[in-house]
C-alpha positions in Angstrom: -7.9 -16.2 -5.3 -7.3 -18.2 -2.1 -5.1 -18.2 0.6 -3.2 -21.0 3.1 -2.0 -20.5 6.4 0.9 -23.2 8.1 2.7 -22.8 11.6 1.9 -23.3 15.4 1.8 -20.6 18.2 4.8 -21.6 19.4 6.8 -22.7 16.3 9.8 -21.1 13.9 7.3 -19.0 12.3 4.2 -18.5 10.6 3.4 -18.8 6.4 1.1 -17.5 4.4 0.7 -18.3 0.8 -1.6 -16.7 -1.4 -2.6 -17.5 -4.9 -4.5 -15.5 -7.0 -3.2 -11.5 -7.1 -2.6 -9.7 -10.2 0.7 -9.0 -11.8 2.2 -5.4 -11.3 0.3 -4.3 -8.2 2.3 -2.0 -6.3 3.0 -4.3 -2.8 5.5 -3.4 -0.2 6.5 -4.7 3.4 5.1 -1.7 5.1 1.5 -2.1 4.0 1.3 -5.7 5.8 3.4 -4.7 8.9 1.0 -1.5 9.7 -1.7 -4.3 9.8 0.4 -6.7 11.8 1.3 -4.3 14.3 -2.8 -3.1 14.9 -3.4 -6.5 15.5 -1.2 -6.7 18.3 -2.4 -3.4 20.4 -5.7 -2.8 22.4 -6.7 -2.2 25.4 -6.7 -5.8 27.5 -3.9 -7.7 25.4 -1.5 -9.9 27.3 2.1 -10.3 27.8 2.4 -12.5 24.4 2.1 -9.0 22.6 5.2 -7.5 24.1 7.6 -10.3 23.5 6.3 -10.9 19.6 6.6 -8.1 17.5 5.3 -9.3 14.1 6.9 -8.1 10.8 6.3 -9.6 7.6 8.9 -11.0 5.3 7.6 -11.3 1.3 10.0 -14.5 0.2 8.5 -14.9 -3.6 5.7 -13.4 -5.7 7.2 -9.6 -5.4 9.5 -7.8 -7.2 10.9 -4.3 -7.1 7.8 -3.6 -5.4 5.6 -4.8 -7.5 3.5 -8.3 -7.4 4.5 -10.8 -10.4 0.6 -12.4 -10.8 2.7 -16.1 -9.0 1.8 -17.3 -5.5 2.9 -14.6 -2.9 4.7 -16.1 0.2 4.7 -14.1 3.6 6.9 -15.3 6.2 6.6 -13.9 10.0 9.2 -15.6 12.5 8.7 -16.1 16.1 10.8 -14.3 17.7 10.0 -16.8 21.0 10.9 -19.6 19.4 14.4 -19.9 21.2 12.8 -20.5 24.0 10.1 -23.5 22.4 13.0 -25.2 20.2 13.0 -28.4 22.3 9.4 -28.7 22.7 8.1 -27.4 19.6 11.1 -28.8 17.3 10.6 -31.3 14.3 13.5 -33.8 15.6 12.6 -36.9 17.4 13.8 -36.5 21.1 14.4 -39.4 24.0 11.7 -40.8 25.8 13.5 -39.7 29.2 13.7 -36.1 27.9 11.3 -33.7 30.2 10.5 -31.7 27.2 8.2 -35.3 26.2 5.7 -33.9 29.1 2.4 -34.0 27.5 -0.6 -31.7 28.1 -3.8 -34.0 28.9 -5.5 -31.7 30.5 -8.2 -30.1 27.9 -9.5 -26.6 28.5 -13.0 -25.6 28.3 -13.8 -23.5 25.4 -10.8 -24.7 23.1 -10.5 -27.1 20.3 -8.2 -29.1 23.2 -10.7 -31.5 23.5 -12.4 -32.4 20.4 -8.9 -32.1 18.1 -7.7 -34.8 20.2 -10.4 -37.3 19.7 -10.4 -36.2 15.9 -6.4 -36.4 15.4 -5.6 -39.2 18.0 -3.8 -36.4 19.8 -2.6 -37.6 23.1 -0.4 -34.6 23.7 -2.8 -31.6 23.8 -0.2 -29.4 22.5 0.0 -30.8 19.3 -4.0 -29.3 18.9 -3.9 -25.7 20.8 -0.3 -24.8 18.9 -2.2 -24.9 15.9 -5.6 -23.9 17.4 -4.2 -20.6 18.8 -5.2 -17.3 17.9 -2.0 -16.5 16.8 -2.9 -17.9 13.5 -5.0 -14.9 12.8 -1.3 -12.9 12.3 -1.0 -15.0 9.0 -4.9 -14.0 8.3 -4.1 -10.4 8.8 -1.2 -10.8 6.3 -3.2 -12.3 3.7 -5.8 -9.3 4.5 -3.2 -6.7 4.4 -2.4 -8.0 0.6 -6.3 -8.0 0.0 -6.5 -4.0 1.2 -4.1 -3.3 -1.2 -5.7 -4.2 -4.4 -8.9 -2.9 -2.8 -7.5 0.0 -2.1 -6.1 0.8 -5.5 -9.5 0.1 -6.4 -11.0 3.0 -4.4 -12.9 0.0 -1.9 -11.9 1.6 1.8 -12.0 -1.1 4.9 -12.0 0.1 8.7 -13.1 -1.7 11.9 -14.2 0.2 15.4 -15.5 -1.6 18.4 -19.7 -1.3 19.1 -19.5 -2.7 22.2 -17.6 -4.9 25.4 -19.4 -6.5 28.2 -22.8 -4.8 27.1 -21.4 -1.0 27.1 -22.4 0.4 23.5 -20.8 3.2 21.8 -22.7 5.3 20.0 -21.5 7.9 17.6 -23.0 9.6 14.5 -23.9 7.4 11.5 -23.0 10.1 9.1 -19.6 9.7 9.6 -17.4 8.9 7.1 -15.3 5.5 6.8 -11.8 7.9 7.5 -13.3 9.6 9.9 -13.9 6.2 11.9 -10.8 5.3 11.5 -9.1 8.1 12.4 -10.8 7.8 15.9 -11.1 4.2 16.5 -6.9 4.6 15.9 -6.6 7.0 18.9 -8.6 5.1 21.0 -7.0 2.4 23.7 -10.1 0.0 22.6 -11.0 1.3 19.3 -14.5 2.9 19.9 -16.1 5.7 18.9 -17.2 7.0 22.1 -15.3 8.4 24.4 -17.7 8.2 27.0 -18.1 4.0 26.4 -14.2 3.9 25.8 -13.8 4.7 29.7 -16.5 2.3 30.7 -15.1 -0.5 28.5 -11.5 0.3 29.9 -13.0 -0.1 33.4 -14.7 -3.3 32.8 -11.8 -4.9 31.2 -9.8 -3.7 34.1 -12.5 -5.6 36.6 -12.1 -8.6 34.6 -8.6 -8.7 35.1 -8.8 -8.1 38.5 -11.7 -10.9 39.1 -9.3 -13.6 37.3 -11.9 -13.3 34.4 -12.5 -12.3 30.8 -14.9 -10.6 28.5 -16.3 -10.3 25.1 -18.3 -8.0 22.8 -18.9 -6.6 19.2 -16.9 -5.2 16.5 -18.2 -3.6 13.4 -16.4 -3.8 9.6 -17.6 -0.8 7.4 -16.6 -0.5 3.6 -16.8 2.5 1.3 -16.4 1.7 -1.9 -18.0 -1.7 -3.1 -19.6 -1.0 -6.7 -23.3 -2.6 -6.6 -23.7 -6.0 -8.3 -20.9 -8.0 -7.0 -21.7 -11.4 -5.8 -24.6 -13.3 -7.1 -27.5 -14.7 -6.6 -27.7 -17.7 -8.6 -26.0 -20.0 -6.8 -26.1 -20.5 -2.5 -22.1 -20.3 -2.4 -21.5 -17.5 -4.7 -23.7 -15.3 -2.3 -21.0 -12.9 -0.8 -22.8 -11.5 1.9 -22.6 -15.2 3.1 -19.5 -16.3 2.0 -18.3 -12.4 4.6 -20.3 -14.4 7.4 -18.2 -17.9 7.1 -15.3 -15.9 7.4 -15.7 -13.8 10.2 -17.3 -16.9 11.8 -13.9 -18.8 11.2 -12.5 -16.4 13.4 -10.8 -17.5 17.3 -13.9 -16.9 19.4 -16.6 -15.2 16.8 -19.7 -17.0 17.1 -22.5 -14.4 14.8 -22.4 -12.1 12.8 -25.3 -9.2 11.5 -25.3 -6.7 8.6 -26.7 -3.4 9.0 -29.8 -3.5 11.6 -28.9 -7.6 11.4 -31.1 -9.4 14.0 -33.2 -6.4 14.6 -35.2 -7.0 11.3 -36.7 -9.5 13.1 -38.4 -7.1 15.6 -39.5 -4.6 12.8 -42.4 -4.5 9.8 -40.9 -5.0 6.4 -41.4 -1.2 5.9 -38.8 -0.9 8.4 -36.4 -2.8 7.4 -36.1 -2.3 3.6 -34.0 0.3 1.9 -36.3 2.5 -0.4 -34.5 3.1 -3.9 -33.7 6.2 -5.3 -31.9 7.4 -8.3 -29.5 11.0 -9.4 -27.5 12.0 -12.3 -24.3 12.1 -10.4 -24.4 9.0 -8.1 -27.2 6.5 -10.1 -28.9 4.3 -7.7 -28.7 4.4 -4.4 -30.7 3.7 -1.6 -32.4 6.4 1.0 -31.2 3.7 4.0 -28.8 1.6 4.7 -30.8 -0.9 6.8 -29.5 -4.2 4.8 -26.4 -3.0 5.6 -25.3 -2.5 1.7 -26.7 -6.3 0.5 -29.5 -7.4 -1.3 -30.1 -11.2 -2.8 -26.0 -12.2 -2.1 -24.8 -9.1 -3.9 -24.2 -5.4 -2.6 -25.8 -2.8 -3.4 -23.1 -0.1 -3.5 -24.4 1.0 -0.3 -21.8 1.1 2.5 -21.0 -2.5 3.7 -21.8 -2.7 7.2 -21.0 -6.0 9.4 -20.7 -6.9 12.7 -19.3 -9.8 14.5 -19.9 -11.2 18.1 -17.0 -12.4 20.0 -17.0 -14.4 22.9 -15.2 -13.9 26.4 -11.7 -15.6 25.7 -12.0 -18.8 27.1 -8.4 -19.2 29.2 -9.4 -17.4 32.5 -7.1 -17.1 35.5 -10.1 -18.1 37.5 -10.1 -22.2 36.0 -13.1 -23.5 34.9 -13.6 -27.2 35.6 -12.3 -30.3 33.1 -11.1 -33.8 33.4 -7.9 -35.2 32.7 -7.8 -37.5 30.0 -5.4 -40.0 31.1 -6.8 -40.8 34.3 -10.0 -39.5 34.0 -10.0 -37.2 37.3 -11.3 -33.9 37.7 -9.5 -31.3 37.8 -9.2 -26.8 37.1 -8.1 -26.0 34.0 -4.4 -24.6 32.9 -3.6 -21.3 31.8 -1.9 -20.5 28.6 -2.8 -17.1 27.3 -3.7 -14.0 29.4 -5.6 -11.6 27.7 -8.8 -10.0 29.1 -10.7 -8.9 26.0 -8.9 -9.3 22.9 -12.0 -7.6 21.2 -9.9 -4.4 20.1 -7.3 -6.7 18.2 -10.2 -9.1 17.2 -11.7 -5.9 15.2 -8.6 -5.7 13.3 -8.5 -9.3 12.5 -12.6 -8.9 11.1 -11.6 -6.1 9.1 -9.2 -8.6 7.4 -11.0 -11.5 6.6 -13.8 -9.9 5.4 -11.4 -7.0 2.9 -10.0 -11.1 1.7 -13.3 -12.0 1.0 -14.6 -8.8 -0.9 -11.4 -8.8 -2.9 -11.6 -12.3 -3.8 -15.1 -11.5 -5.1 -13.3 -8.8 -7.2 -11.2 -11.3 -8.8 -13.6 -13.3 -9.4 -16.3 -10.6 -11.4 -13.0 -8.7 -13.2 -10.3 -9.6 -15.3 -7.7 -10.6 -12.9 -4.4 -11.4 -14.3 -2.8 -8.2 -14.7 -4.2 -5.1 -12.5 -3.9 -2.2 -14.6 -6.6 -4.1 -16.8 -8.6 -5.1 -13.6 -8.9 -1.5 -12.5 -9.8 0.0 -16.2 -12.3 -3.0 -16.0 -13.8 -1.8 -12.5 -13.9 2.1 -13.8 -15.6 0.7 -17.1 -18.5 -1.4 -15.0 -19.2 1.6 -12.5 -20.1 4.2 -15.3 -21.8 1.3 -17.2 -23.8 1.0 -13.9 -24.7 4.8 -12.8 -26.2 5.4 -16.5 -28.0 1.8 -16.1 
């Protein structure tokens, strides 16, 4: 099960392809544009948010609702575009035409730079259209596909914000998975707390107002996972892993924890390991959830717990210095984006990537071609494992 991504921020539209899914598992429009549409709200986003409003369009691999087990095509157009045809179309144009004006100005904190000296780009453009967080729409598609089949699986993904600009939420552990959701939804940056959800507004309001931006951590938690999937036998088949390269192949993340994550490093062992236990009804399970539901590369059918750290977005109204690379001369860099904190919207892209990664581990530990077998498959290997 994989998935490829093609188009630019600025460009007719963005693809997603994805190879892999099951025949006859129930798929419809809706259930990707509810995730398209999170993605574009939170607290802090810019004014690229009102003028795209992002709905999917299946163009092959469904049928009367239902997925035919051949490569699934998702389409979302830019509804910009008009605007962008003469600088972002595929026709050769004249040299004398303005829209030739190339961007050789490289902003910190971007691929500007380096995806120029690795492509030859001259014109900038050609690297940040593609570079652009916008990509993450067709990620959230591919996600939105991925929930799906997790979801018909009884596997439940949610994301919530844990903190922005070093204001934590705190709420009660206990809480179910729906219960998140159902508040992170009704909150303007997706926290728990409403007590850090008015200091986060106010500090993404500051940075605004000081030309700036800011960062923070969002949180990924799963219900659901039956224990055993992943592996340990081989360094890339470790999922836990595999859940980190993704998140880290998000715009911006830069680490990522599960469960206590780098506080293990501050604890004894006795502190940090999850004691097993065992009942009739549930099997195994542990009395913590410290390792935040993985042990050796595979979970442990323990909630899945997993945070990622975002960066400040890096396009600031207040320019941070560069250098031309035409004539070499300093200068501030250009704006193209203005978003404050895009860490609400980030969560929902997390919460994507990693549901991708945790059904593609699925597929890979069931039989995948057709999905009623997959699921009696899954039902079969969670009794097998309670009475183990």
């Amino acid at each position: 099960m994989r998935y490829l991504t093609a188009g630019e921020s600025h460009g007719k539209q963005l693809t997603t392809i994805i190879e892999g899914i099951p025949s006859h598992l129930p798929l419809l429009n809706d259930q990707i544009n509810e995730s398209l549409l999170r993605r574009q709200g939170g607290y802090g986003r810019g004014r690229r948010m009102q003028i795209e409003k992002d709905l999917v369009e299946i163009t092959a691999g469904v049928r009367h609702g239902y997925t035919l087990g051949s490569p699934i095509s998702l389409v979302i157009n830019n509804d910009d575009f008009k605007h962008w045809r003469n600088i972002m179309g595929e026709n050769p144009i004249p040299d004398d035409e303005e829209v030739r004006r190339t961007i050789s100005r490289p902003r910190p904190g971007h691929a500007d730079l380096n995806g120029g000296m690795k492509y030859g780009h001259r014109d900038l453009r050609n690297v940040l259209e593609r570079s652009s967080a916008r990509e993450t729409a067709a990620r959230v598609a591919a996600g939105a596909v991925a929930k799906v089949l997790l979801n018909e699986l009884g596997i439940k993904v949610g994301a919530y914000v844990r903190e922005i600009a070093g204001i934590v939420s705190s709420f009660d552990e206990s809480m179910t998975l729906e219960e998140r959701v159902d508040i992170a939804e009704a909150s303007p940056v997706r926290t728990l707390d409403k007590k850090a959800e008015k200091e986060m507004m106010d500090a993404i309001d500051q940075a605004k107002k000081e030309g700036d931006s800011i960062g923070g951590v969002v949180e990924v938690y799963v219900e659901g996972m039956p224990p055993g999937v992943g592996s340990y036998v081989q360094y890339d088949r470790k999922l836990d892993s595999r859940i980190a390269g993704s998140v880290v192949s998000i715009n911006a993340f830069k680490g990522v924890e599960f469960g206590i994550g780098f506080e293990a490093a501050r604890r004894n062992g006795s502190k940090v390991h999850d004691e097993i236990a065992w009942e009739e009804s549930r099997g195994y399970y542990r009395k913590t959830n410290r390792l935040g539901g993985f042990e050796g590369g595979m979970t442990t059918g323990m909630p899945l717990v997993i945070k990622g750290v975002m960066k400040p977005i890096p396009t600031l109204y207040k320019p941070l210095q560069s250098v031309d690379i035409d004539t070499k001369e300093p200068f501030a860099a250009s704006i193209e984006r203005s978003d404050s904190c895009a860490v609400p919207a980030a969560g929902v892209v997390m919460e994507h990537v990693v549901a991708f990664e945790l059904a593609r581990a699925m597929m890979e530990q069931f039989p995948g071609d057709y999905f009623p077998r997959m699921k009696q498959a899954v039902d079969a290997y969670r009794e097998e494992v309670r009475r183990f």
